[in-house]
N, C-alpha and C positions, 0 to 999 in steps of 0.2 A: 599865586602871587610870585612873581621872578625874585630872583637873589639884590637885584639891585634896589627893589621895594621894599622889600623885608630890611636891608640894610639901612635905608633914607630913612624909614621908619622909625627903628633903633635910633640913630643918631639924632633925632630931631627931637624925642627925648628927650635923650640925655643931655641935647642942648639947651635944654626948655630947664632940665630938673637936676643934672649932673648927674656922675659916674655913682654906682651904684656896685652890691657885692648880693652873692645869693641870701647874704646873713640880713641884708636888710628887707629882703621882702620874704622872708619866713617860707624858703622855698621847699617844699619836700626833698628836691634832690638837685645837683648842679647838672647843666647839660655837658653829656658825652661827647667829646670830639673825637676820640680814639680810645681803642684799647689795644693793646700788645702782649697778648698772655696771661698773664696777673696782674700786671698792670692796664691803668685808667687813667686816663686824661679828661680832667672836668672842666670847664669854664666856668669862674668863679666872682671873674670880677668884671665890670662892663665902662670902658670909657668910646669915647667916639672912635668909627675907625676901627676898635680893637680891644680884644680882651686878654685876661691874667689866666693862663691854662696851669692848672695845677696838675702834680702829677701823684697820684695813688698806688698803694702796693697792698689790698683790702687784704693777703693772705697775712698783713706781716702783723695784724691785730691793732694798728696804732693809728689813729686819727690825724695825724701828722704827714703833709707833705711831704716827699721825696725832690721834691725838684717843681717850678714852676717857668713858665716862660709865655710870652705873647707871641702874640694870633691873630692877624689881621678878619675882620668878618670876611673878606673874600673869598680867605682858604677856607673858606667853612661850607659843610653841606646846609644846604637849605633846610633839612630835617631841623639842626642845632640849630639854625637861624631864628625860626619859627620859635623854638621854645625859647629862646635868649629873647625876643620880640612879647610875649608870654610874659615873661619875668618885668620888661620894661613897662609894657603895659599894670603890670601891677603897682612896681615903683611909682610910676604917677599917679592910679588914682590912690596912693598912701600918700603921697607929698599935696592931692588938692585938697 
């Protein structure tokens, strides 16, 4: 499946059902966009278009963000797509 499908996909969704957060579909884990050393960049929140990238420092022991920022789906690998696609797909069959 191309990036532009995986993306329509997502979006039509969350057009259907609204934006959505990993905490609502009881995710084991957020998808990975990056990591940098000790730090992790999760995507965590999903609106059309684009998501809430949170940023982790899993050495410093605190469940608390460092910093977040958006992410358009297009910088994103296909890998993250799929499981962000994953997640949406679960949000809806929870909202039918």
């Amino acid at each position: 499946m191309t990036k532009e499908l995986i993306i329509g996909e997502i979006n039509e969704i969350i057009s259907d059902y609204g934006s959505f957060s990993v905490g609502e579909v009881e995710a084991d884990c957020s998808p990975c966009v990056n990591t940098m050393g000790s730090f992790v960049a999760l995507a965590e929140e999903f609106r059309e278009d684009e998501a809430t990238i949170e940023i982790y420092n899993p050495s410093s022991f605190s469940s608390d963000s460092m910093s977040d920022y958006i992410m358009a789906y297009n910088d994103m690998e296909v890998k993250t797509l799929q499981e962000i696609l994953e997640l949406a797909k679960r949000y809806k069959d929870n909202q039918i």
